[in-house]
N, C-alpha and C positions, 0 to 999 in steps of 0.2 A: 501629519499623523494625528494630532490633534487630543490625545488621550491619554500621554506621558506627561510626566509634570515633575518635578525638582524641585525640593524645599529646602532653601538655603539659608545655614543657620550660623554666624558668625559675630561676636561679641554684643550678646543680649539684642540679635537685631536677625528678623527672618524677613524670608524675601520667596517667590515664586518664579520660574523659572518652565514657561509652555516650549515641551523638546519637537520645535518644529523644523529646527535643522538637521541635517543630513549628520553634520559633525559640530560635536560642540566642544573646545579645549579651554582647559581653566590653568591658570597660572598668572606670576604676579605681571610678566609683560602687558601691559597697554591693548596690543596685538590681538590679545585671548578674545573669546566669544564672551568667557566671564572672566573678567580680568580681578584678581583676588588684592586683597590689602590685608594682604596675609606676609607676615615675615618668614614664617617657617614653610611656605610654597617655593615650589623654585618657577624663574621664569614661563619656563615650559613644562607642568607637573605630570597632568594629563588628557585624554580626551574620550568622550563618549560617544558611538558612531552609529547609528542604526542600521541593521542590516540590510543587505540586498531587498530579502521580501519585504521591507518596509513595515513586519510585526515586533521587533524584538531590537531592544539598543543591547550594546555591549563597552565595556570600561575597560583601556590600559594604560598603566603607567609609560610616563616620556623618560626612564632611567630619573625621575626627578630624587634629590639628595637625601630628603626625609622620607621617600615612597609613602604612595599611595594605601590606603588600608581600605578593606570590604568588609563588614560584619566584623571588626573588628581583628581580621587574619590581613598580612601582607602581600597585596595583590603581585604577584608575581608573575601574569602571564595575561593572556585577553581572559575576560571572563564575563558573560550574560548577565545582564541585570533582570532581578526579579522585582515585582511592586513589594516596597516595603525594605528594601537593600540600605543598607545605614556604609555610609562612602567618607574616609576622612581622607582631608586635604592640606594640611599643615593644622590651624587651628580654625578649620571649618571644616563644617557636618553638611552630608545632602543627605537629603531622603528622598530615594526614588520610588514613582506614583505610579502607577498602570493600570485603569479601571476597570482595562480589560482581562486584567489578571482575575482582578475582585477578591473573592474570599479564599481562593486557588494561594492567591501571592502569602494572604494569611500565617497560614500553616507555618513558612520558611522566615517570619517574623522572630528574629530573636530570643525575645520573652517568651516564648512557646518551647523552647532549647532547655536543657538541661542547666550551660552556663555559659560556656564559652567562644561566647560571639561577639555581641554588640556592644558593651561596657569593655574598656580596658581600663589599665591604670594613665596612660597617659592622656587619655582621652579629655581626662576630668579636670585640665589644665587651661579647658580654651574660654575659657570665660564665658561660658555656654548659658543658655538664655534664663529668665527669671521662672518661675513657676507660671507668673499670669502669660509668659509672651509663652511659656509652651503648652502649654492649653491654649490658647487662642491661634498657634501655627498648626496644633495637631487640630483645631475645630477647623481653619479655615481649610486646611489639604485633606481632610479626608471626605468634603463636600462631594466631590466625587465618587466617590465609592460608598456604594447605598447598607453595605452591610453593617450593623451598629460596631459587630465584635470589631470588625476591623477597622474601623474609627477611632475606639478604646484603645485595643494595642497599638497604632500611633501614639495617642496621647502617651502611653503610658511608656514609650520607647522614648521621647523626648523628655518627660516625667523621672526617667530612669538616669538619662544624661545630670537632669539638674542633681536628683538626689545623688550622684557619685562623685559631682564637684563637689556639692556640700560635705560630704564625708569626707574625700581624700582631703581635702583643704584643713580639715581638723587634726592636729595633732596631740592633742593630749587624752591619754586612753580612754580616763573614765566618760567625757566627752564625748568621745566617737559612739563609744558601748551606748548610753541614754540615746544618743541623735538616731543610732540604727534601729534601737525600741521602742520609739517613739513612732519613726517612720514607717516602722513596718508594724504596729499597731494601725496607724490606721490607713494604710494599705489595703488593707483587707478587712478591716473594719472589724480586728478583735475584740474581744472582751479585757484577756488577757494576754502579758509576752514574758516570754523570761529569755536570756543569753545564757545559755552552757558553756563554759569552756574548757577543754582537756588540756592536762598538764601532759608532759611528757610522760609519764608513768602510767598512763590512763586516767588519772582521776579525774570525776569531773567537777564543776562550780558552780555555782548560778551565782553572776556574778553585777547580774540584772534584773531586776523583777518589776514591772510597770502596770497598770491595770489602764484601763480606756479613755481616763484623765489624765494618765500622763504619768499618775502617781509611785512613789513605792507600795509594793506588796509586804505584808509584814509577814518576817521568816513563820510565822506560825500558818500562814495559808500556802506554803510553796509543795501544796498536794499536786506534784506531776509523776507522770509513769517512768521510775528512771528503766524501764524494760524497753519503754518505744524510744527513750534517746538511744541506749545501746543501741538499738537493734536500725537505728538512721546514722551510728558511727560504723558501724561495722558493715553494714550495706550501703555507704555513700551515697543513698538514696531519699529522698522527700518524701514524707508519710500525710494522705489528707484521709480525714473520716467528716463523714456529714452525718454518723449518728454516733459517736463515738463510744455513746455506754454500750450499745450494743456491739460494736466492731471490739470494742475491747473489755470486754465483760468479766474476764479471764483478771484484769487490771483492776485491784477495788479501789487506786485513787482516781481514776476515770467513774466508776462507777459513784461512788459517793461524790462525785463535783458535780452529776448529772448534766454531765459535758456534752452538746448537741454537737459540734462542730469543731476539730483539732487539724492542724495542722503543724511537720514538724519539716526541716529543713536544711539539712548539714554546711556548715561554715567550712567551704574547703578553700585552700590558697595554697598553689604550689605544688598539687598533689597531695599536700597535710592536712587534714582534720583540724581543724582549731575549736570547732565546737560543736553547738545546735543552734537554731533560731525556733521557739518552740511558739505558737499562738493555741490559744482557747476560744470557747464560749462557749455559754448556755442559753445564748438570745435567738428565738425563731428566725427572727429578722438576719440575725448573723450566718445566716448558713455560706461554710466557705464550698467553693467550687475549682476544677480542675483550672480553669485561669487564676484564680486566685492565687493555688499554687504555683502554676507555672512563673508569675509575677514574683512571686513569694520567692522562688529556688534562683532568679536573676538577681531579684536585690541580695539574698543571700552572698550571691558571688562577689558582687559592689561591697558588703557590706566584709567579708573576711578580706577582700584588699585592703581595706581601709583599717580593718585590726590591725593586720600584721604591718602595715607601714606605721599607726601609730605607736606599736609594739617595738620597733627599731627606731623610731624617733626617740619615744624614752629610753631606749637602751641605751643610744648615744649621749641624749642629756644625761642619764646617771653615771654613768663613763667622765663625760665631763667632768660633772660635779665631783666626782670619788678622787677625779684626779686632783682638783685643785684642793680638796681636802688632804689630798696626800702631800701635795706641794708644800702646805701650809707647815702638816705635821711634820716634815721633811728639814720643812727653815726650823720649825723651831727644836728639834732634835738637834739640829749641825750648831745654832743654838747655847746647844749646854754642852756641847763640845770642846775641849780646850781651839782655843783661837790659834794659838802659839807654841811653839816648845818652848818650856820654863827653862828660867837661869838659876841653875844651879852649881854653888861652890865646890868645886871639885869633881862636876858630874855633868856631861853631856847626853841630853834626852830628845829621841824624836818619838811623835806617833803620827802614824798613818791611817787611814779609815775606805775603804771605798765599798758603799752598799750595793748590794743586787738588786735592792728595791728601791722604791724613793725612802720609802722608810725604813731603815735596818732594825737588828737584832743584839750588832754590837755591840759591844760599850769600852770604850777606854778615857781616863781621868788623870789628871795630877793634881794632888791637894797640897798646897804648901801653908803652915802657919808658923811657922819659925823662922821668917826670912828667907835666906837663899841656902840656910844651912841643912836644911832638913828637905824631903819630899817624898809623900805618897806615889806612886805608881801603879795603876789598876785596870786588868785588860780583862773582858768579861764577854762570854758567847751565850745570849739564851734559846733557849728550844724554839724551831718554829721562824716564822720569817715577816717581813710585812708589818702592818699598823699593830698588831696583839705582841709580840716581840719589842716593836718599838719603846708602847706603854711600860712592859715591863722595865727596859733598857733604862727610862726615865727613874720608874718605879725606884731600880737601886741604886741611881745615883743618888737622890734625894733624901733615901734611908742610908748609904753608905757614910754621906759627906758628913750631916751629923755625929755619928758614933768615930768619926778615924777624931773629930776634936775633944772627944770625951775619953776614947782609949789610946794607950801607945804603941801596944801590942797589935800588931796584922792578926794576929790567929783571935782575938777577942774581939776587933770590928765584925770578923767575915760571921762568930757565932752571933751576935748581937744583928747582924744582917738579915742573917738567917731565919730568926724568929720570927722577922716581921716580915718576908717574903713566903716564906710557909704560910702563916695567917689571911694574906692578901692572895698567892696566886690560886688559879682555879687549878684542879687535879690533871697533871701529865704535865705540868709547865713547871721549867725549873731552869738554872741558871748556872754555870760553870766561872768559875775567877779565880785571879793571882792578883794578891794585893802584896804589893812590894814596899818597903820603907828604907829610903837611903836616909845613912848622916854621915856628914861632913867631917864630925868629929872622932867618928870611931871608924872610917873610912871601909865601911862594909853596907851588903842590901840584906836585910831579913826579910821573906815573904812566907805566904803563907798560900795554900794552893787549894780548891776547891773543884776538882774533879777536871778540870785543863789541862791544856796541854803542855807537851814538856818544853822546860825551859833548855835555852841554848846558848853557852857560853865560849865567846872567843875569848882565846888568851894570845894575848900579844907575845908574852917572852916565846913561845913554840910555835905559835901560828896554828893551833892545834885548836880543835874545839873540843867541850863537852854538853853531853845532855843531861838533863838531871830532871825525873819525872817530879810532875807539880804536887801528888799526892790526894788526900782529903776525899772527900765526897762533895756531890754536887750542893748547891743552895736550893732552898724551895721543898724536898723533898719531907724528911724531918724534920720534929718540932728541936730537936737538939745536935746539935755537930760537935759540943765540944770535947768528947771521946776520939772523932773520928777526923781532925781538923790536927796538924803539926807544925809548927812555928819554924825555919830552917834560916839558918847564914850561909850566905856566901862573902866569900872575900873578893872583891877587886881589884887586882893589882894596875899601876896605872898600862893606859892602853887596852886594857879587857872591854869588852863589851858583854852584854848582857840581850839579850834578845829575847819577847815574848808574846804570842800569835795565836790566834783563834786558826779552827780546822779550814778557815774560809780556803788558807793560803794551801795548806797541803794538800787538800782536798781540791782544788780548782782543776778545771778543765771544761772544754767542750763539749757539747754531746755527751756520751758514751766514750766518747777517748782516753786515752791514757792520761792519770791523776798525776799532778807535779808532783808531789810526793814529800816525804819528810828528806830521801836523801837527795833530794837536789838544792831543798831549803837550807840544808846543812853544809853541801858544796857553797853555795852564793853567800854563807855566811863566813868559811872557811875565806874565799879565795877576797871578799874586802871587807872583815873585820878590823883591819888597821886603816882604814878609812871612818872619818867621822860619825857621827850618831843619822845626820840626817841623809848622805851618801850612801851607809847602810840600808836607812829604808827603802831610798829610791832603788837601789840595786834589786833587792828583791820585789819591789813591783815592776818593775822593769821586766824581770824574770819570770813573772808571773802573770804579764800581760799576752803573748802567746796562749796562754789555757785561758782565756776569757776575761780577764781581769780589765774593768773599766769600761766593757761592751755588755751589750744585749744576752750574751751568749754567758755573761758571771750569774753561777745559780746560786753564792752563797758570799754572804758579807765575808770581806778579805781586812782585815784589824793586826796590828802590829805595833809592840814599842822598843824600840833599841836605845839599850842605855851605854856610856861609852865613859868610862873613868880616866879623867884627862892627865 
C-alpha cells in the first residue's frame, strides 16, 4: 500500500513503522509483527488488518487485559483507522499516518475536539517522549503530508502527551496552577494568563496571574471581564475574540486594556467546572486564531485533570498531617490523665475514659496532697467535640489543679475556675463539672456540682440506689458563680459507692437508635454496686459497648468515676 505509516512512541524513544502488511499484531510475544517491551501489553494485545479493497486498515483488540484505547475511548469492537488516530497499547502510543487521508484526516484530529479524546489521565504515565524527540517525531511523520496545518497538529498532539505527563506528575497545587500558566502562555503565544477558580458556592479567584515572562501580575492590573468568565461557566464553552475591544465594547475592562486578541477556556473535570483559563493581548503579532483555541480548550482539559488530582493529593496529605497532629495531641491529652486509680485510705476509686475522637472533650482528675488521707475527685464534659474541646479539657485542668491547693472548699475551687475560664473561652463554649473531696477522717464526699449530671449512689445496706441532681450552673458562662454554685455532703457508709458520668454514657447509641439511657445506667449500677470500684466501671462499659462505645459508631466521649467506700 505504501502510504500508511505508524509512529511508535514508547519510553522517550520513536520509531516508524511502513503498513505494508496485510496484518500487523503487537503484543509482548516474540511472535508479534511488532513485538512490544511493554509490561502493561499482554502477549497477544492487538492487531491492525487492512481491508479487502486494500484502501483503509482497521484496529481490534485480542481480549488483551489492560485493552486497547483509540482517541483516548476503550476500543471495544473493530474500528477504522483514520490519519491521525492516537492508539494506546499498554505504555506505548501510535499514531496513525494516511497521506491519502491528508487534510480530510485533519478535521477528526483530537485537538480540533471540544475535550474528550486524545489526553487521558492515565495516559500521562508512560514515560512519554521529551519535548525535542516530539517535535522531531511530529517533523519527521508529517513529511508526508504536504498540508502545514496538519503537520502542526501532529506536533502539537505529541506536544500535548508530553505537556500532560509533566502536569499529572506534579503534585503540589501551587505548582501545577504556575506549570498550566506558563504553558499555556506560550501556547498561544499570550501576552497575558490568569487561572479562575470556582469554590463550591460559585465564587470565583484568580488564583494565577502571569504575563509573557513568566511573571506575577500585580493585583492592581487583574482588569478582566468577570461577565466573559461567567458567561464560559455557565455555557461550558471557549470564548476567542481577535478584536476584543470591539467584540466586547459593552465590557469597559476590555475596552480600557485595548485588548486585540482574548481568549477564555473553561476548566472542566468530571463534568464539574473548576474554573477558567483566561489569555490576553494587545500585540498585532499576537492575534489568536480558531486553532489556537481549539489547542487552548485540549490543554484546558489536561490541565483541570491535573488540578483536581493535585487537589486530592493535598487533600490526602493534609488528612495525613491533621491526623498525626491529632495523634500527637491525643498522647499528650491521655498524658495529663491520671495513669492509675489512686490509693486511697478508706476509699476505692476507679476512672474510665473512652473518646469518640482522637482527641476528646472529657476531663476527669484526682488531686491528692495530703497523702492517702485525703482526695479530690473531678469529672468534667465541655461543649463541642475534637482538638477545640480538647484545649479547653487541658485549659481546666491546669487552672483547676492550682486553685484545689490554695482552697479546701469544692464549691471556692469551681468559682475561682470559673473566672478564669470565662476570661479565656470564646463565646458559646463552656464546661459542666463535679468536683468531689473525700477525707478519711470525717469518712464523708463533699462536692460541689456545675451544671452535670446527676450523681448516683449505691447503697450497700439495701442494695438500693439513689440519684441526687449535681445542681449549679455551667463553667465558662458568667464572670461570677458564687450565688449560683452549692457545696453538699454525702455520707458513705461502708460498701456504698458513689458513681459520676458525663452524658457521653447516657446518651450513647448508634445511628438514630435507641439511647442507653439513664435508667439502664441505674439498673447496671443497682445490680453490681457491691462489686469493686474498678468491676463497677467495667460493667457499665461493657454495657455500653452494644450503643457504640469504643467503635467508629461512639459520637460522644463516654467518662466515668466510681468511688466505692471499703
Amino acid at each position: 500500500m505504501g502510504t500508511a505509516r505508524l509512529v511508535i512512541v514508547k519510553d522517550r524513544q520513536h520509531r516508524f513503522l511502513e503498513m505494508t502488511d496485510p496484518v500487523i499484531s503487537f503484543g509482548r510475544a516474540p511472535d508479534n509483527t511488532i513485538p512490544l517491551d511493554d509490561d502493561m501489553a499482554s502477549r497477544r494485545h492487538c492487531v491492525i488488518e487492512r481491508d479487502r479493497d486494500g484502501h483503509h486498515h482497521t484496529i481490534r483488540d485480542l481480549h488483551s487485559f489492560n485493552g486497547t484505547y483509540l482517541n483516548g475511548e476503550p476500543l471495544k469492537s473493530t474500528e477504522r483507522l483514520h490519519c491521525y488516530d492516537a492508539i494506546q497499547v499498554g505504555q506505548t502510543f501510535l499514531f496513525y499516518l494516511d497521506e491519502k487521508e491528508g487534510t480530510a484526516g485533519f478535521a477528526r484530529f483530537p485537538v480540533s475536539q471540544s475535550s474528550h479524546g486524545m489526553i487521558r489521565p492515565d495516559m500521562t504515565s508512560s514515560g512519554a517522549v521529551t519535548m525535542a524527540h516530539a517535535e522531531s517525531a511530529a517533523a519527521q511523520a508529517a513529511a508526508s503530508v504536504s498540508d502545514e496545518e496538519a503537520k502542526d497538529a501532529l506536533k502539537n498532539m505529541l506536544l500535548l502527551q508530553e505537556l500532560s505527563k509533566a502536569i499529572n506528575s506534579e503534585l503540589d497545587i501551587d505548582n501545577v496552577l504556575k506549570l498550566i500558566m506558563d504553558t499555556a502562555i506560550d501556547l498561544v503565544k499570550a501576552e497575558r494568563g490568569f487561572i479562575i477558580l470556582v469554590d463550591a458556592e460559585g465564587k470565583m479567584d484568580i488564583v494565577v496571574a502571569h504575563n509573557f515572562n513568566h511573571d506575577d501580575i500585580h493585583t492592581s492590573n487583574f482588569a478582566i471581564s468577570r461577565n466573559i468568565l461567567n458567561k464560559v461557566i455557565n455555557s461550558r464553552e471557549p470564548i476567542l475574540s481577535t478584536n476584543a475591544a470591539t467584540d466586547f465594547m459593552e465590557y469597559a475592562s476590555i475596552v480600557d486594556l485595548e485588548l486585540r486578541s482574548l481568549m477564555c477556556a473553561p476548566l472542566i473535570c468530571k463534568e464539574t467546572v473548576l474554573g477558567v483559563l483566561y489569555l490576553d493581548s494587545r500585540l498585532v503579532e499576537a492575534r489568536f486564531t480558531q486553532t489556537s483555541l481549539n489547542l487552548l480548550q485540549t490543554f484546558a482539559d489536561v490541565a483541570a485533570i491535573g488540578i483536581e488530582n493535585a487537589r486530592l493529593v493535598g487533600a490526602v496529605r493534609e488528612k495525613e498531617r491533621l491526623d498525626q497532629e491529632l495523634r500527637i495531641a491525643s498522647r499528650i491529652q491521655n498524658e495529663l490523665l491520671p495513669r492509675e486509680n489512686p490509693k486511697v485510705t478508706g476509699l476505692e476509686v476507679c476512672g474510665r475514659m473512652l473518646t469518640a475522637k482522637e482527641v476528646g472533650g472529657d476531663y476527669f482528675d484526682f488531686v491528692q496532697f495530703e497523702g492517702e488521707e485525703s482526695i479530690y475527685c473531678c469529672i468534667g464534659d465541655v461543649s463541642g467535640k475534637g482538638v477545640p474541646a480538647g484545649l479547653i479539657m487541658v485549659m481546666a485542668r491546669s487552672t483547676l489543679r492550682p486553685f484545689i491547693s490554695s482552697y479546701y472548699s469544692t464549691k471556692k475551687i469551681l468559682v475561682a475556675t470559673n473566672r478564669i475560664l470565662k476570661g479565656d473561652l470564646k463565646k458559646g463554649m463552656f464546661m459542666s463539672m463535679i468536683l468531689a473531696h473525700w477525707s478519711a477522717r470525717e469518712g464523708k464526699v463533699r462536692f460541689t456540682g456545675a451544671g452535670h449530671e446527676r450523681l448516683i449512689v449505691y447503697r450497700a445496706a439495701t442494695r438500693e440506689i439513689e440519684v441526687i441532681g449535681a445542681g449549679g450552673i455551667i463553667l465558662g458562662v458568667v464572670p461570677d458563680v458564687e450565688k449560683m454554685l452549692n457545696e453538699m455532703e454525702l455520707v458513705l457508709a461502708p460498701g456504698d459507692q458513689l458513681v459520676m458520668y458525663t452524658d457521653g454514657v447516657t446518651e450513647a447509641r448508634i445511628g438514630k437508635g435507641e439511647q442507653f439511657g439513664m435508667e439502664r445506667l441505674q439498673e447496671i449500677v443497682r445490680e453490681n454496686g457491691h462489686k469493686s470500684a474498678p468491676e463497677l466501671a467495667e460493667a457499665v462499659v461493657r454495657a455500653v459497648e452494644p450503643f457504640g462505645a469504643g467503635t467508629d459508631q461512639q459520637h460522644d466521649d463516654i467518662t466515668l468515676i466510681t468511688m466505692r467506700r471499703e
